[in-house]
Each structure stands twice: as C-alpha cells, then as structure tokens.
C-alpha positions, 0 to 999 in steps of 0.5 A: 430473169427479167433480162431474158424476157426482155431479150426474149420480148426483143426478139419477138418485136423485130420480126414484127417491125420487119413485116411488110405494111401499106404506105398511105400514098393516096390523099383525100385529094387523090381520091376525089380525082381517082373518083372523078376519071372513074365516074365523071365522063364527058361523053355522055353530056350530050345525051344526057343535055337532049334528055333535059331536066329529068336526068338531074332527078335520075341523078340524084336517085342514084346519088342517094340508093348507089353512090352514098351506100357504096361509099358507106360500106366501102368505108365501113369495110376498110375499117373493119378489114385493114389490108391489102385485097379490097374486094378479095379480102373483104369477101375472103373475110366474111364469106370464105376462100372460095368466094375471095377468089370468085370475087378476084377473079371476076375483078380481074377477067372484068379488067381484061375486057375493060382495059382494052377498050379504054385502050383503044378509045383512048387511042381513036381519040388521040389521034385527032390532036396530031390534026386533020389527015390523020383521022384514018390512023383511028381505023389503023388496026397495027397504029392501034396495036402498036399504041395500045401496047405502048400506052398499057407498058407506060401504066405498068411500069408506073404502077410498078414504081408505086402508087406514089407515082402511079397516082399521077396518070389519075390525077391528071386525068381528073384534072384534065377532066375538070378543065374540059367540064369548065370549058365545056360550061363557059362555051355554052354560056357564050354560045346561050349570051350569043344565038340563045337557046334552041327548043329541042323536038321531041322523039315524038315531034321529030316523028310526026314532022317526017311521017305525017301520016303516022301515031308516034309514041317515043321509041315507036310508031305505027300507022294510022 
C-alpha cells in the first residue's frame, strides 16, 4: 500500500517538475540600467539646464508622487501575482479576462507607435557618427527604412535568444548613457573653469530687448 502512494505521489511530482518556469536572468544590476535607458534621456538636458533650478524641485515631486509608488506597487504586485504577464496578468488577476486583455492591448498598440519612432531617432542620429556628408542620409526615407528594419530584426532575434542575451542591448544603452552624462558634466565644468558662467535672459527679458514697445508676460506678450 505505502509503495503505491508513493508511486502514485511519483507520478504526480514529474509532471509538476516538468512544467515550464521563469529563469531570473535580469540582476539588480539589470534593472538599474533597464531603468536608466527607460527614463534617464540626455536630450531633454537643455531644456531642462534653461529652466534653472526649479526643475530640481519638479524632480523631486515626481521622484516622491510617481517613481516611489510605482516602484512600490510594482514590487507589491510581482509579490502577490508570480508569473509571466506583467500588466496583463496583474489586471487578469484582480480585475478579470476582460480587462487583462484591455490592459495587453493597449501595451501592446502603444509599442507599435512607440518602437518606430525610437527606430527612426535612433537612425537620424547614427548617421552623424559616419561623419560630415552624410547628414542628408537622415532625410533618406528607403536609408531609414532599410536601417529600421534591420535594427528591430537584430532586437528580435536577440530577445528570441533569451532575456540572457537580450538583457545586453539594455545594458549597454545605460552604459553608454552614464558615460555621455559623465562626459557631458566634465565638459561643463571645463567650459564654467574656462569662460565662466552666462546669465541666461529670461522669456520675458528676451521679449522686451526685441519689442521695446510691448508689456512681455512669459509665453506671451501684448502691446502697449
């Protein structure tokens, strides 16, 4: 008797083992870097430099109401819903069918405007490392095709290999992206050791130099 429920408690432990689980691939310092290219974008510095100081207080406002609770409930959610789905299965979980597939589809129609685009930035960009005369390649609709194409099959292929190896093309990015932040900061200490700093005009300065004759408001002005 006890030989048969062992066999029997067997039996039923091998298709157990033999189902499909999530490899834990992605480290913590994974995560930081996938965090880094998701958020982190060095384009915005100059906009954000000509604003001044405030912007360290917008910072930290959405650092506290966004970021941390995010973080949190991501966290929280992972915790309590172990699986593969993310969003999908999170709101299949709590919410229903319905709205894990609502919640998968927007994901996924929001990647379809979104990866193109990151496409062709990515392409318009590149195309200034190959050096000077070949910045019109930018404007080149079959050059930007043709390199899309190429560029999102390489992805693919990478992400079908396994997060193992498609964690690099992240890693890499936020790399690269710490190292132009670094060279980016020296540059402007050199450049602040060098000339010194420049008083930037304000919109509303800006305004009156060019119409003496006008009352400025920032983003606005009207005649006197």
């Amino acid at each position: 008797m006890s030989s048969e429920v062992a066999s029997g408690t067997a039996a039923m432990a091998v298709p157990s083992e033999a189902q499909p689980h999530l490899k834990r691939v992605l480290g913590r310092r994974d995560l930081v870097l996938l965090f880094v290219v998701a958020v982190f974008n060095l384009n915005v510095v100059p906009s954000i430099a000509a604003n001044g100081g405030v912007t360290m207080w917008l910072w930290i406002v959405s650092l506290v109401l966004f970021f941390w609770p995010q973080g949190i409930a991501v966290i929280e959610l992972a915790h309590r819903y172990p699986g593969e789905g993310g969003v999908y299965l999170w709101a299949k979980e709590v919410f229903g069918d319905f709205h894990g597939f609502l919640s998968g589809w927007c994901y996924w129609t929001n990647n379809m405007m979104y990866v193109p685009t990151v496409m062709l930035y990515f392409v318009g960009v590149s195309v200034f490392v190959l050096g000077a005369g070949h910045e019109g390649l930018a404007d080149n609709r079959a050059f930007a095709l043709m390199a899309s194409v190429v560029l999102l099959t390489l992805l693919v292929v990478l992400n079908i290999m396994g997060l193992g190896v498609g964690k690099w093309v992240n890693n890499l990015g936020g790399i690269g992206t710490f190292v132009a932040a670094i060279l980016l900061m020296v540059l402007g200490v050199v450049v602040c050791a060098k000339f010194g700093t420049t008083k930037l005009k304000t919109q509303s300065e800006a305004c009156r130099e060019r119409w003496p004759g006008a009352a400025c408001f920032p983003g606005s002005f009207t005649s006197e």
